[in-house]
N, C-alpha and C positions, 0 to 999 in steps of 0.2 A: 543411417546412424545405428552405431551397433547398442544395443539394448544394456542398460548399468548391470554391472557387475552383481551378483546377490551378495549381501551386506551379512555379515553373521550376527546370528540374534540378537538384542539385548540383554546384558548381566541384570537378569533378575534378580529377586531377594534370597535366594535358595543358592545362587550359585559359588559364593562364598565358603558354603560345606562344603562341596567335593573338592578345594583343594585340599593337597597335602597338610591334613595337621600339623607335621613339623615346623610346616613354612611358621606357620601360627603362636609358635612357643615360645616367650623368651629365651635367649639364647644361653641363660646360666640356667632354666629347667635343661634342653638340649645335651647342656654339657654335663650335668649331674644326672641325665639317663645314661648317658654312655659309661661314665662311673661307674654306675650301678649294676649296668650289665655286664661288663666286663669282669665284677667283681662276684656278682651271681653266678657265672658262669664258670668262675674260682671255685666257689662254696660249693655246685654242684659238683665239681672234679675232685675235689676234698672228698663229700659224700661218697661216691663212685670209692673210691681208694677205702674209706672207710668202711664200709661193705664188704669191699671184697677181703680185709682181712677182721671181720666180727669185729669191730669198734664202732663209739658212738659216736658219730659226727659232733652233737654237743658238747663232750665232752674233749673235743680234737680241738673245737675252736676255743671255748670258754672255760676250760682246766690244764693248759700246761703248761708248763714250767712257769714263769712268773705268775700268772695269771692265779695260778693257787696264791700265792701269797698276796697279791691282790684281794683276794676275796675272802680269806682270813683276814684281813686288816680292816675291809668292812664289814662282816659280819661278827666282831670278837674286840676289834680296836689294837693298836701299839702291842708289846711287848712276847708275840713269840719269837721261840731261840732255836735252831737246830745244829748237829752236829753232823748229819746225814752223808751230806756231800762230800765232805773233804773232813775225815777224823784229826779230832783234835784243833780245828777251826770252831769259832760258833758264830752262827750266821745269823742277821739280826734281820727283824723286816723292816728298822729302822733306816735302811737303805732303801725302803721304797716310798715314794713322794705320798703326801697325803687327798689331794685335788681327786682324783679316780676314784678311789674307794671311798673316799665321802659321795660322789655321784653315783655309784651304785647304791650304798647304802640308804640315800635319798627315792632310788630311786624302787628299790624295792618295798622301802616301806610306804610307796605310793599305789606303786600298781600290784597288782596278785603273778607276781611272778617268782621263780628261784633267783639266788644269786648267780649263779651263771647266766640266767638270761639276763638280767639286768645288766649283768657288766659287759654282753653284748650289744642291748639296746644303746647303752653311754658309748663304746666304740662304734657304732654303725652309724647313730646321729654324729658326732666328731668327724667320723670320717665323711661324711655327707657334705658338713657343713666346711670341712677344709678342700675339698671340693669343687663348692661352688666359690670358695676366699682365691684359689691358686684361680680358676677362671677367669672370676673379677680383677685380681689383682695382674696378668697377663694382657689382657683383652685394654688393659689401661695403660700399660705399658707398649703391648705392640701390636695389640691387634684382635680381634676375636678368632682367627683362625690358629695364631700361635696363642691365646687362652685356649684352648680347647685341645692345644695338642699335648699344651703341657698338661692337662689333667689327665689324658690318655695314656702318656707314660707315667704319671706319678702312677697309677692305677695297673700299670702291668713293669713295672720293676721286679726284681728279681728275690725280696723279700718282701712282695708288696700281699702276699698272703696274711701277713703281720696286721692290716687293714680291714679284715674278717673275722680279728680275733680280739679275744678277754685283753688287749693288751692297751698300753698308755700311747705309743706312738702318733696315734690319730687326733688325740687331743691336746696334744704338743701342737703337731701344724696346725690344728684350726686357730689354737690362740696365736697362735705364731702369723699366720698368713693374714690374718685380720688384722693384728699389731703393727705389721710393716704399710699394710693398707692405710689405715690410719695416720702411721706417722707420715706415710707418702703424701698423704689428703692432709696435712695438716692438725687432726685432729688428737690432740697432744694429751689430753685425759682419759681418751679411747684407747690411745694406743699406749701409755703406762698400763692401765689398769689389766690388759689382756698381756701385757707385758708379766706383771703381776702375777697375774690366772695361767702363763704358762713355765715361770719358775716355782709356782707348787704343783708342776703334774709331772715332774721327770727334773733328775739331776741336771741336762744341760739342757737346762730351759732358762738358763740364766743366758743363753746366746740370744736371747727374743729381747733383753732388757739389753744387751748389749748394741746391739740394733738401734733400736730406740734413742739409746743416748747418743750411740754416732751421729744418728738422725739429726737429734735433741744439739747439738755441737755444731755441726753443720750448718741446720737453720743461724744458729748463734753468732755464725763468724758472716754468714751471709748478711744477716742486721743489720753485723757492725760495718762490713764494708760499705753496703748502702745506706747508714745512716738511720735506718731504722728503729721502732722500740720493741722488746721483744714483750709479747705476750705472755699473762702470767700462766695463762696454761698450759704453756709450753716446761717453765720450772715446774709445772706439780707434773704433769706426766713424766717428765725425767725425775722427781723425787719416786714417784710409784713403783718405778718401773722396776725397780731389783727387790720391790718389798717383799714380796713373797718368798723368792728363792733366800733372802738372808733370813727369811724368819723362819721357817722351818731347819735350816742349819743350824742356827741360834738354839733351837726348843730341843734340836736333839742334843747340841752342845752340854745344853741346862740339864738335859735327861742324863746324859753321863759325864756329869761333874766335871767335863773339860769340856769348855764355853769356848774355844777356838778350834780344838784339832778334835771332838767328840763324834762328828757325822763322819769326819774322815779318815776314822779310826774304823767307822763302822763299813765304808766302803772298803780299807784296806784289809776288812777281816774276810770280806769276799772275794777277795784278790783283784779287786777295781783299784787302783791308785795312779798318777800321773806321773809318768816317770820319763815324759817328753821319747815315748817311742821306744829304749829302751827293750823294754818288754814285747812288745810287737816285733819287734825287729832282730830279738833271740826266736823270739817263736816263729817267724817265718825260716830263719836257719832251720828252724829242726824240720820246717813241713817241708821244705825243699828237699833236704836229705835223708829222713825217716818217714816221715808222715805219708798214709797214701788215702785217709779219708776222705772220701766228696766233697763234704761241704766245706775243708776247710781250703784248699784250691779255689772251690768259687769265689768263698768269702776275701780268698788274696786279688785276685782277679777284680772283683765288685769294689776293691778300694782304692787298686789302683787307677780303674779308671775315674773314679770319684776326684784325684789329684786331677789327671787330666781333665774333666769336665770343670773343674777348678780356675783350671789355668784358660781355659776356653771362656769360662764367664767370666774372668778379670777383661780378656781382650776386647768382648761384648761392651765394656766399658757401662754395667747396670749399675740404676741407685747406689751409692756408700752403704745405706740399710740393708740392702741385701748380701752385700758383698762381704760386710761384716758379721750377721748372721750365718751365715751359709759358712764362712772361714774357722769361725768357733766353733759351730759344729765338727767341721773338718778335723781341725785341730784335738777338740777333745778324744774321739776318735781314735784319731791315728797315733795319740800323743797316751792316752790311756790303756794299761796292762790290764791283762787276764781278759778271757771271754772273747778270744780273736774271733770267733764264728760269728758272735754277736755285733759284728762292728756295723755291717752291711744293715740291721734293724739298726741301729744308731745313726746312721745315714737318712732312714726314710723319710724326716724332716725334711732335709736338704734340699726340697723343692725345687730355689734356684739354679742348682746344678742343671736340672734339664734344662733352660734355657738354651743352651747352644742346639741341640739337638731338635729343638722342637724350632726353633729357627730355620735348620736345616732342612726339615723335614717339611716347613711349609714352602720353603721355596721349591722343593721337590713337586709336592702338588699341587703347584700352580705349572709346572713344567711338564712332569708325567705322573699324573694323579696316580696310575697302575702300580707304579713304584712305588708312592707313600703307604699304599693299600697294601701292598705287600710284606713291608719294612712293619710295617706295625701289627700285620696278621702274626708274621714272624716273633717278633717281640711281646704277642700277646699269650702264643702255645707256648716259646721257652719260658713267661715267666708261671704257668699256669700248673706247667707241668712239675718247676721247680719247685713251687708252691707247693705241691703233693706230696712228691719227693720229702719235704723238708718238713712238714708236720703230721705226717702218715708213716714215715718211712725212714728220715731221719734217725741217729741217735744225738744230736749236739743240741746242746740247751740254743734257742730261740733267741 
């Protein structure tokens, strides 16, 4: 008889360590490392570009273009005017939401830091925690491999440099992706309130309350077909939900003595107004046939395919909340003059959008992992490199 086999050791108490820590992580730390470093490895390609022409990294991420007015609004409060820009305009900072610059200003008078670092710290944490919301919020919907890819590409988009910086965009999607969370899970005072919290951080953050209420409507008719009773905290989250964004229009209405058209007198004096496209749609004549600046090519480029990934998530057939969401954003967008450059940072929210993509991309690497690996090395150099490009290098406002 031949002699037993040697049996491999016992799992002792130790051997637990030597596996791979990853294995070991929850899987939304996982997905907010990969964030993080994709995004470091932004900032250090920023730095690099900063250097080699005498600029201060600080000052690249945490002082330009808006981000100054930002940080005059909390360190100084409402009512600077300038002419600078466009002579004979006066531009008010009354156009920018008040949610940000109160959390710097909170936050500075907490910790010993400058205003510019603080209104990093408030973008870095935002962008963190919308992060781990676009994860959760995926990983619930279809999967932890498509969470995690979507947060890969929210993270190397094409103005995702935006994500690094003094700016409001990161705290849009954190209340925004929590919000839809929320209304998703039912939880209907969670999701006004954050609905709330991100119509005071950005003009179209009223698409977060719009959301909500489709939600909020939805649930409503479902009730009524099945016979149910609705829950009353379903009415106070849809009461919430637009408080914010109508009360800061409101307050600037009150500030300049016209209580309906006063905030959007103050956007029209920046050349923001809504004139259903219009405007966009003169302005890409001229860039097709005079214009031969960079950025503003990409930024045509970056929006059209933003319709098309549009039309890809209506055929996905996702939640109403998001669909509605994600559409308003669109729409404001593409439906809003002046500032064409700026449209693609108007998009960053859009989260949704990548769904198609990130579908695609998992079914790839379950098929040829090599491929997804490459598709996404790819899409992580051009946006890294754009990213430098456009706040080192750049001349178009952000």
């Amino acid at each position: 008889m031949a002699p037993p086999a040697p049996q491999p050791p016992a799992a002792g108490p130790g051997t637990q360590r030597y596996r791979p820590a990853i294995r070991r992580l929850p899987p939304v730390v996982t997905a907010l490392g990969l964030f993080a470093a994709v995004r470091l490895v932004g900032v250090l390609a920023v730095a690099v570009a900063a250097s080699a022409t005498d600029r201060s990294l600080f000052r690249l991420l945490g002082r330009s273009w808006d981000s100054v007015w930002y940080l005059g609004i909390a360190a100084h409060g409402y009512g600077h005017r300038t002419t600078h820009y466009r002579p004979g305009v006066i531009f008010s900072d009354l156009a920018f939401f008040p949610l940000y610059p109160g959390l710097v200003r909170a936050v500075e008078s907490v910790l010993p830091v400058s205003w510019g670092a603080a209104a990093l710290l408030v973008s870095w944490t935002a962008a963190a925690a919308a992060a781990c919301g676009i994860f959760v919020l995926g990983s619930r919907l279809y999967g932890r491999p498509v969470g995690l890819l979507l947060v890969l590409l929210w993270g190397v988009m094409p103005h995702s440099v935006v994500l690094s910086m003094a700016y409001t965009e990161p705290l849009l999607t954190a209340f925004a992706v929590w919000a839809l969370y929320a209304a998703l899970s039912g939880r209907w005072v969670w999701a006004g309130s954050l609905a709330a919290l991100a119509g005071l951080s950005r003009p179209n953050g009223f698409a977060v309350a719009a959301a909500v209420l489709a939600a909020a409507a939805q649930e409503l008719w479902r009730a009524r077909r099945e016979g149910r009773k609705v829950v009353h905290r379903l009415w106070t989250g849809a009461l919430i939900a637009p408080a914010g964004w109508c009360a800061y229009v409101t307050w600037v209405g009150l500030r300049r003595n016209d209580l309906p058209g006063g905030y959007f007198k103050v956007q029209s004096d920046w050349g923001s107004r809504f004139d259903f496209g219009v405007g966009a749609f003169q302005f890409v004549g001229v860039l097709l046939t005079r214009t031969s600046r960079f950025v503003f090519p990409i930024a045509l480029v970056t929006v059209l395919v933003a319709v098309l990934l549009f039309a890809l998530l209506l055929a996905e057939r996702v939640p109403l909340p998001l669909v509605v969401y994600t559409g308003v954003l669109l729409v404001v967008a593409l439906g809003g003059s002046g500032f064409f450059e700026s449209k693609p940072r108007f998009l960053l929210p859009a989260f949704p959008l990548l769904i198609p993509p990130a579908l695609a991309l998992a079914r790839t690497a379950r098929a040829r992992p090599g491929h997804a690996i490459v598709v996404i090395t790819f899409l992580t150099g051009l946006s890294l490199s754009y990213g430098v490009f456009l706040i080192a290098f750049g001349r178009a406002p952000l």
